[in-house]
TORBA-748377 format. One line per 2 residues: number of its first residue (from 0); their letters; for each residue x, y, z of C-alpha. Coordinates in steps of 0.001 Angstrom, whole numbers. Example, Ala and Ser with C-alpha at 12.3 -4.5 7.8 and 13.67 -1.06 7.14 Angstrom:
2
0> as> 12300,-4500,7800; 13670,-1060,7140 .
This chain:
464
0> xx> -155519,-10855,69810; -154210,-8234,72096 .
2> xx> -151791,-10408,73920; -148221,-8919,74273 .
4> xx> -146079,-10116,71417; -142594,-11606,71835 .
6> xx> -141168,-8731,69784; -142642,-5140,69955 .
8> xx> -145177,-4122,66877; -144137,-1202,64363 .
10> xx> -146930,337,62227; -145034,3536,59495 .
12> xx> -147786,5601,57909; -145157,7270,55445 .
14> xx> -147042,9785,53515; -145858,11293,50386 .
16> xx> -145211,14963,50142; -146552,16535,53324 .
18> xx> -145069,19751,54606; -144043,19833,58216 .
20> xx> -146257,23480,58995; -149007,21725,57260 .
22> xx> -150193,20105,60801; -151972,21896,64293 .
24> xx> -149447,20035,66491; -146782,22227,64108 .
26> xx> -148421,25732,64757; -150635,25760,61349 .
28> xx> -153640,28376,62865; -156645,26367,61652 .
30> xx> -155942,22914,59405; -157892,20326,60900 .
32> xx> -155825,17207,62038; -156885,16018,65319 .
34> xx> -155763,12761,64965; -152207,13373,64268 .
36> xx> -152126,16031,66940; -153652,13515,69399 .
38> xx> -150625,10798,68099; -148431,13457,69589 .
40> xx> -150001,14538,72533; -149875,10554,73233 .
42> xx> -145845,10198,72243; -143161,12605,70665 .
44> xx> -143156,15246,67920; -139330,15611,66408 .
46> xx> -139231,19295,65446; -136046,19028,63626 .
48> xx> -136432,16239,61119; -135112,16506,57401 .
50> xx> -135324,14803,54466; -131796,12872,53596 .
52> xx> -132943,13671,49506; -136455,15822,48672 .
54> xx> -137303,13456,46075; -140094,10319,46273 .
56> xx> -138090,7584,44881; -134547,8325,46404 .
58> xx> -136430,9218,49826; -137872,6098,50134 .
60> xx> -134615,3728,49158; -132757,6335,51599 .
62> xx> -135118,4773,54099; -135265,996,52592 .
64> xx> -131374,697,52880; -130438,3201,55380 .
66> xx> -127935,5222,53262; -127323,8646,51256 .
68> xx> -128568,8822,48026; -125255,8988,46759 .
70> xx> -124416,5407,48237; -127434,3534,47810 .
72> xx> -127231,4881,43950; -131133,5778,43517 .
74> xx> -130898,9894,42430; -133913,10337,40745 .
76> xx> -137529,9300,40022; -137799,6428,36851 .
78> xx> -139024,9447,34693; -135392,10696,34355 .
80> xx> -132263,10426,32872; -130749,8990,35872 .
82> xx> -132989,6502,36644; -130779,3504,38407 .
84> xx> -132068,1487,41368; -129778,208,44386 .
86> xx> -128018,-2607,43554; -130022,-6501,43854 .
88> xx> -128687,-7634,47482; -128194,-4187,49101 .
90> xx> -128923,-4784,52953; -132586,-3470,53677 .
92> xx> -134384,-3090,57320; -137065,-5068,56131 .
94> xx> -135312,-8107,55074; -133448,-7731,58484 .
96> xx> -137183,-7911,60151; -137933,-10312,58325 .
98> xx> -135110,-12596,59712; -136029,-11707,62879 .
100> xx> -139541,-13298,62052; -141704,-10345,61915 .
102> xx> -145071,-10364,59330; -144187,-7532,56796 .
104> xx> -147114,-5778,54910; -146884,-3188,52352 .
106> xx> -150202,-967,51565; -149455,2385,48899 .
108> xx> -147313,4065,47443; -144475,1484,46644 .
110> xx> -142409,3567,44245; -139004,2029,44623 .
112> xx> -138351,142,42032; -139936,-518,38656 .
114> xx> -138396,-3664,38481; -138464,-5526,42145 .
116> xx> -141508,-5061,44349; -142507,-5167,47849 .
118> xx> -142346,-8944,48348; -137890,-8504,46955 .
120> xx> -137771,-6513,50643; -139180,-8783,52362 .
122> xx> -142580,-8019,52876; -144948,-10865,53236 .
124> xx> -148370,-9305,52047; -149598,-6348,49542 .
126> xx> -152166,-5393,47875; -151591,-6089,43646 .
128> xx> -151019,-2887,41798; -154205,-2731,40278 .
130> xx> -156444,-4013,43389; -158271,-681,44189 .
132> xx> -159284,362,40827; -160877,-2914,40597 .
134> xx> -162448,-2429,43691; -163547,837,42881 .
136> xx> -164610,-121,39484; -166864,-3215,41273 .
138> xx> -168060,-343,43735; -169260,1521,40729 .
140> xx> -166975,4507,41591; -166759,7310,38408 .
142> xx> -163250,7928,37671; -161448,10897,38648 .
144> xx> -161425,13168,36103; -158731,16039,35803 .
146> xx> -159500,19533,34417; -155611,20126,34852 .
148> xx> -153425,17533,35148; -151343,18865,38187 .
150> xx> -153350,21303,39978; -156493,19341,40891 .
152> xx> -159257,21523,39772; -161704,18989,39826 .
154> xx> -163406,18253,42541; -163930,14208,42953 .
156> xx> -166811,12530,42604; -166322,9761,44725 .
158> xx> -167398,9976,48859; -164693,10277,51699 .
160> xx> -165485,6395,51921; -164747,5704,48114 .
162> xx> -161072,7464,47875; -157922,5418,47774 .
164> xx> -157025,6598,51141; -160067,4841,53077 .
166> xx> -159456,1968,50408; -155733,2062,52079 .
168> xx> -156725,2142,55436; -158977,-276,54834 .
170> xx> -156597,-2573,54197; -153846,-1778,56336 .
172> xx> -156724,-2256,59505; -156965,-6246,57495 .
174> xx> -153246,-6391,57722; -153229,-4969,61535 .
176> xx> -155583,-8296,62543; -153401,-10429,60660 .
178> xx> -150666,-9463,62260; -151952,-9343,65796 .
180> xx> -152114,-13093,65895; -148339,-13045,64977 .
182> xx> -145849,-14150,67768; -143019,-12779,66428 .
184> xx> -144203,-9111,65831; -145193,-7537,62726 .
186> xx> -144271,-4284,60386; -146894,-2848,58460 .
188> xx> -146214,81,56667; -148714,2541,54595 .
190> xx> -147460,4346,52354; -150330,6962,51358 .
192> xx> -149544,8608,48086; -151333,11454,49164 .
194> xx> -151159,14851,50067; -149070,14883,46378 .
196> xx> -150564,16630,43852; -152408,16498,42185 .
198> xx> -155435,16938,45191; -158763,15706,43421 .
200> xx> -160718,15324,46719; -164238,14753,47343 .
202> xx> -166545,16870,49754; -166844,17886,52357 .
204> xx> -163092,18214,52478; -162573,20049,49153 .
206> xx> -164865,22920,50251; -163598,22195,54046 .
208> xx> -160685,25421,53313; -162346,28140,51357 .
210> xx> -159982,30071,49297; -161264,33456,50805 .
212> xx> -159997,32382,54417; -156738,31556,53594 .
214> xx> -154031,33889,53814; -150573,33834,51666 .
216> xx> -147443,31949,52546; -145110,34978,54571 .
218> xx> -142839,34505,51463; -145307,33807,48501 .
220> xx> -144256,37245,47119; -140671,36216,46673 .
222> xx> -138980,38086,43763; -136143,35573,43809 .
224> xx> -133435,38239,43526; -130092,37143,44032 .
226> xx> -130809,33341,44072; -129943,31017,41022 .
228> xx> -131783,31441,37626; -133097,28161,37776 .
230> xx> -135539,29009,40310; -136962,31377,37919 .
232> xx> -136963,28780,35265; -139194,26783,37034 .
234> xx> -142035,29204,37302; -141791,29663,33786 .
236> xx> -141788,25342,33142; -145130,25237,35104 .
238> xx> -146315,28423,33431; -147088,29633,36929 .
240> xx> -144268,33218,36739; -147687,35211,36412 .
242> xx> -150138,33475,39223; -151535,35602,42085 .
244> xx> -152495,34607,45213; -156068,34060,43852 .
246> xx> -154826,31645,41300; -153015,29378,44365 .
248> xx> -155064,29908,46779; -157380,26845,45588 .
250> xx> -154842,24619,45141; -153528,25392,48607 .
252> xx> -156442,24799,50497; -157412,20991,48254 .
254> xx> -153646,20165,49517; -155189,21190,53331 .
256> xx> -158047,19859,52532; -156567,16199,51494 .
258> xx> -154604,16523,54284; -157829,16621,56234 .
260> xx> -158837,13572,54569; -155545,11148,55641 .
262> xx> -155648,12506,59139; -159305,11166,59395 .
264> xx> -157747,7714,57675; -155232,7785,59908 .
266> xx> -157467,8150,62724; -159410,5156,61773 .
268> xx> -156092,3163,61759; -155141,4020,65181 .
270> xx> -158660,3049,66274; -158243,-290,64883 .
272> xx> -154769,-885,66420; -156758,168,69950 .
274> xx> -159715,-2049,69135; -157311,-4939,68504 .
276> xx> -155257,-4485,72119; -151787,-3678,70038 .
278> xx> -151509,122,71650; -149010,-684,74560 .
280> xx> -146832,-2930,72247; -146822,-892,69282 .
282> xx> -144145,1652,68033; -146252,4194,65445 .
284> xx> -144507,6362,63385; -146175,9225,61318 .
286> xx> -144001,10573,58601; -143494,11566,55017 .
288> xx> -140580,11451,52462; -140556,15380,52244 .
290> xx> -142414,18307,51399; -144176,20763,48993 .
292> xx> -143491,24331,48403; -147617,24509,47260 .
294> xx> -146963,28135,47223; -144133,29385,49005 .
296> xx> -141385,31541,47055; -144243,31427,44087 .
298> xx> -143535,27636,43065; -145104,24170,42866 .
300> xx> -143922,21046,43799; -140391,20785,44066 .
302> xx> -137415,20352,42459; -133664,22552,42343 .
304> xx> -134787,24590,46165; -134070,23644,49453 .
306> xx> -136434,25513,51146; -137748,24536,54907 .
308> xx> -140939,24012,53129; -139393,21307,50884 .
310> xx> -136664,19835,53350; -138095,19699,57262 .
312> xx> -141217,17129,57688; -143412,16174,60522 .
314> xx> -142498,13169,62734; -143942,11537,65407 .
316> xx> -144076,8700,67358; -145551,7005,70028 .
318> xx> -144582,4163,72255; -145983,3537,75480 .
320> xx> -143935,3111,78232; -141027,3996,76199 .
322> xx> -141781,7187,75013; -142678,10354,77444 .
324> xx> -146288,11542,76293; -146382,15045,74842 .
326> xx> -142955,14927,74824; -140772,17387,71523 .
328> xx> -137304,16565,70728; -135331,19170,68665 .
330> xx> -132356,17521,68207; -131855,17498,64271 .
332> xx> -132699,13882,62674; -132163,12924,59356 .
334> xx> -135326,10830,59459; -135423,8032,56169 .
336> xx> -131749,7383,57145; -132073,7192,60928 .
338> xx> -135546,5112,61134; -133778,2267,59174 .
340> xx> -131236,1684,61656; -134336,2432,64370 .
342> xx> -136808,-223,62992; -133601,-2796,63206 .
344> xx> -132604,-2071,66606; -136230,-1976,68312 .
346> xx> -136950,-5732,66279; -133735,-6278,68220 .
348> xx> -132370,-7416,64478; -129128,-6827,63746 .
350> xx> -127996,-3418,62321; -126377,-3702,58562 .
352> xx> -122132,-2503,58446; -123930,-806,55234 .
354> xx> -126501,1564,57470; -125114,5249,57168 .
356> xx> -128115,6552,60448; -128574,7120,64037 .
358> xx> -130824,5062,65929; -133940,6928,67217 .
360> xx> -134159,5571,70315; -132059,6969,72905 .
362> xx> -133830,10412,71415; -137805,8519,72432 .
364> xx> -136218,8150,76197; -135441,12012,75993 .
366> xx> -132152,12089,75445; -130276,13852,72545 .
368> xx> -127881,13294,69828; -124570,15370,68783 .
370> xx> -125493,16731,65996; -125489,20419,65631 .
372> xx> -126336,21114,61966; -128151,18571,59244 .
374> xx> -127323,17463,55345; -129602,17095,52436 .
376> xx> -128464,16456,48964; -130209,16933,45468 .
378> xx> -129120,15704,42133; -131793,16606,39790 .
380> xx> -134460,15204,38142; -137202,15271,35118 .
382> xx> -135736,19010,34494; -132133,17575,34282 .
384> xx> -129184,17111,36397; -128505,20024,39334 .
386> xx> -126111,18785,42049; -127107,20387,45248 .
388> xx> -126020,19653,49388; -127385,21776,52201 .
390> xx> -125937,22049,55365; -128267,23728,58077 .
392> xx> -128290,24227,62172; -130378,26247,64046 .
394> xx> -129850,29637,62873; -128061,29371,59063 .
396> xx> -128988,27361,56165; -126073,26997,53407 .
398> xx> -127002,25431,49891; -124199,24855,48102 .
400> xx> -125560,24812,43873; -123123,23086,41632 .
402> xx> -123796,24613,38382; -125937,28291,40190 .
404> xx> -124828,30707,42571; -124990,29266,46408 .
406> xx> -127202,30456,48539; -127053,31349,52577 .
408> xx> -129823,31836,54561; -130157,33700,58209 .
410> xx> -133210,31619,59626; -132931,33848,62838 .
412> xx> -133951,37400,60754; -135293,35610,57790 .
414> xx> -137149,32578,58834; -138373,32543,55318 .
416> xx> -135232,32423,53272; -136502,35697,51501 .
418> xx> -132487,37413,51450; -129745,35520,49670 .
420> xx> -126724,36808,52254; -123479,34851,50271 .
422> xx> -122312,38187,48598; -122838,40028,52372 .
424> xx> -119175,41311,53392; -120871,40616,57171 .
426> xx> -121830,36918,56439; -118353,36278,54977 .
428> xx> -117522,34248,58158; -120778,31858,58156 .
430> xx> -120357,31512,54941; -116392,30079,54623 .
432> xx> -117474,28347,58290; -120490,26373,56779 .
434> xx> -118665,25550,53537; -115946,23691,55892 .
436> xx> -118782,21993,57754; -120294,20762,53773 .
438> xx> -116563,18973,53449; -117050,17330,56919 .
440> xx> -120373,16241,55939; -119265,14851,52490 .
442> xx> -116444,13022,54152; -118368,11545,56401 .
444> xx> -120913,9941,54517; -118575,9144,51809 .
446> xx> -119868,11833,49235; -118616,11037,45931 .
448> xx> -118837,14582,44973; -116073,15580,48055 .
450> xx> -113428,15482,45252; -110049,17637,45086 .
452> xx> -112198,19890,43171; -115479,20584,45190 .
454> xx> -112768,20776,48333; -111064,23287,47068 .
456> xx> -114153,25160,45826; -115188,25021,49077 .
458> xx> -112184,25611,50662; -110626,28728,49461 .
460> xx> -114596,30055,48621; -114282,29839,45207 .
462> xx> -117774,28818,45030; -120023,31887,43645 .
């Protein structure tokens, strides 16, 4: 163990629904995640990261295969009326790896496909579906119980020790040993299905955020005036149009307070991987599929927004001698999309014609890459179809609604996307300018919404 390996290492801890303010290193005033902060202090923290999709199944083939949503053909979660998976054969970064002769291991969330699991990409080792409620039944665990289905009232019964997240880490530390004896490298990925609500967590880290200390989101109090119904409609589905701060400010503080939680899993991971001598030969990547609005404009979840909350996650990495500690990069990355054709290039595997990304890796030796503004696309999901693309740089987000009135944001006066500005006579020219930049985008990555139609919506601002 410990001895350099003839390919370098890659551990992904890929949570699920973790919002990019909702970390110290990312300014939050008092959530407790030393371990994740320390990962950056040691490496890089990407401030300008987005989601290619802000949805859990289409994220994570975005990142499988390296494409759009639109090309891969995953839109939506299985519990929809869109529910198809990429096609059987569709390159993958992991099957690449795994030509290259790296040990693949899958721990988590999989939540890919309902027909093809982890060992169809590749991946050598993973836990069975039902392994930890079998352990936790054989540990004599009491099962979670749920005074509300989505909002986590109840807090868990089980210790810090007894939660699926030390059960995770648990086993990704087994697969870390396994793979240290590896010659040709290995890719273990965790996949924590937390901080996604709901957040039944156990103490101390349920009572870690009292509700009393924790102040409202800057745009909790949204009125959503001017912005599409549908927002509205939303409140109303979760029967939430009516909460106060008091109601969410529970809720928000189990999501910190899970968060809490990982980061000490997390930490016990990167321990492991220091115990076992794999530190200097070992790429880590901390990241998540997207985020949670827990809050923010009044709403839950997510679903027809593209809020900063939803779309912009945390990501960091650390490589030694490759990567400049304490080091930010703030060029915009598109992260699921760009760490497939990363992963390829630093197993030194060959990079699919298919792959839609950017490698990461001139960005980890501080340089920077030529993009000046960022996509994301929506299509809908449980609540129906609701085509959406965003197109944001550094000071204006545009969201372009298919069947709603767009929306434009200025992120330099209204950090908070508070003020709808597309019927503003003085945002006229952002607004026809970012509209021509959505066409660009959806010719470039082969958008089959970029149609005669949408291009002349777009065009000639026809959009409303």
């Amino acid at each position: 163990m410990g001895s350099m390996s003839k390919s370098p290492n890659i551990l992904l801890i890929h949570s699920d629904q973790h919002r990019y303010d909702c970390l110290g290193v990312n300014g939050h005033p008092f959530i407790e995640t030393a371990n994740l902060d320390r990962l950056a202090a040691e490496g890089m923290n990407f401030t300008h990261a987005f989601t290619p999709i802000p949805l859990c199944t289409p994220a994570r083939n975005c990142l499988l295969h390296g494409q759009w949503s639109f090309q891969h053909g995953n839109i939506m979660n299985a519990d929809s009326e869109a529910p198809a998976e990429p096609p059987v054969g569709l390159p993958s970064f992991s099957r690449q790896l795994r030509d290259q002769d790296y040990y693949l291991a899958y721990v988590g969330k999989w939540h890919v496909s309902t027909t093809r699991g982890p060992d169809a990409y590749g991946f050598c080792e993973f836990p069975s579906h039902d392994a930890y409620d079998q352990w936790r039944e054989s540990q004599g665990c009491p099962p979670a119980e749920y005074a509300n289905g989505w909002f986590g009232e109840t807090v868990s019964g089980r210790t810090p020790e007894q939660t699926h997240l030390a059960w995770c880490a648990d086993q990704t530390i087994d697969y870390l040993r396994k793979g240290a004896d590896h010659e040709g490298g290995f890719f273990i990925r965790w996949d924590p299905p937390e901080p996604h609500l709901p957040n039944i967590v156990p103490e101390p880290y349920a009572s870690m955020y009292p509700p009393e200390t924790i102040p409202p989101w800057p745009n909790f109090d949204d009125p959503l005036d001017g912005k599409p119904i549908v927002q509205r409609q939303q409140l109303r589905t979760w029967k939430i149009d009516d909460w106060t701060w008091e109601d969410w400010a529970p809720i928000v503080g189990r999501y910190l307070g899970e968060i809490s939680l990982m980061d000490a899993q997390i930490g016990r991971v990167l321990a492991a991987l220091e115990e076992l001598g794999l530190v200097d030969n070992t790429l880590v990547i901390y990241t998540t599929d997207h985020g949670d609005e827990c809050g923010s404009h009044g709403m839950i979840d997510k679903h027809f927004v593209m809020y900063d909350e939803l779309v912009r996650v945390p990501l960091i990495a650390r490589w030694p001698g490759r990567i400049e500690p304490g080091s930010r990069c703030d060029s915009f990355v598109s992260h699921e999309i760009d760490l497939a054709t990363t992963f390829c290039e630093v197993a030194g595997a060959p990079v699919p014609e298919t792959f839609q990304g950017q490698s990461l890796i001139p960005l980890m030796g501080g340089g920077r890459n030529d993009r000046q503004d960022i996509l994301s696309a929506y299509h809908g999901n449980q609540f129906g179809l609701f085509s959406q693309r965003m197109v944001r740089d550094r000071r204006w987000k545009y969201v372009w609604n298919a069947t709603a009135e767009d929306e434009l944001y200025d992120l330099d006066s209204d950090p908070h996307e508070l003020t709808n500005r597309t019927g503003d006579p003085a945002c006229a020219g952002e607004l026809t300018r970012l509209r021509h930049r959505l066409i660009d985008w959806m010719r470039q990555t082969n958008d089959p919404l970029c149609n005669e139609w949408i291009v002349t919506q777009l065009s000639e601002d026809l959009s409303i």
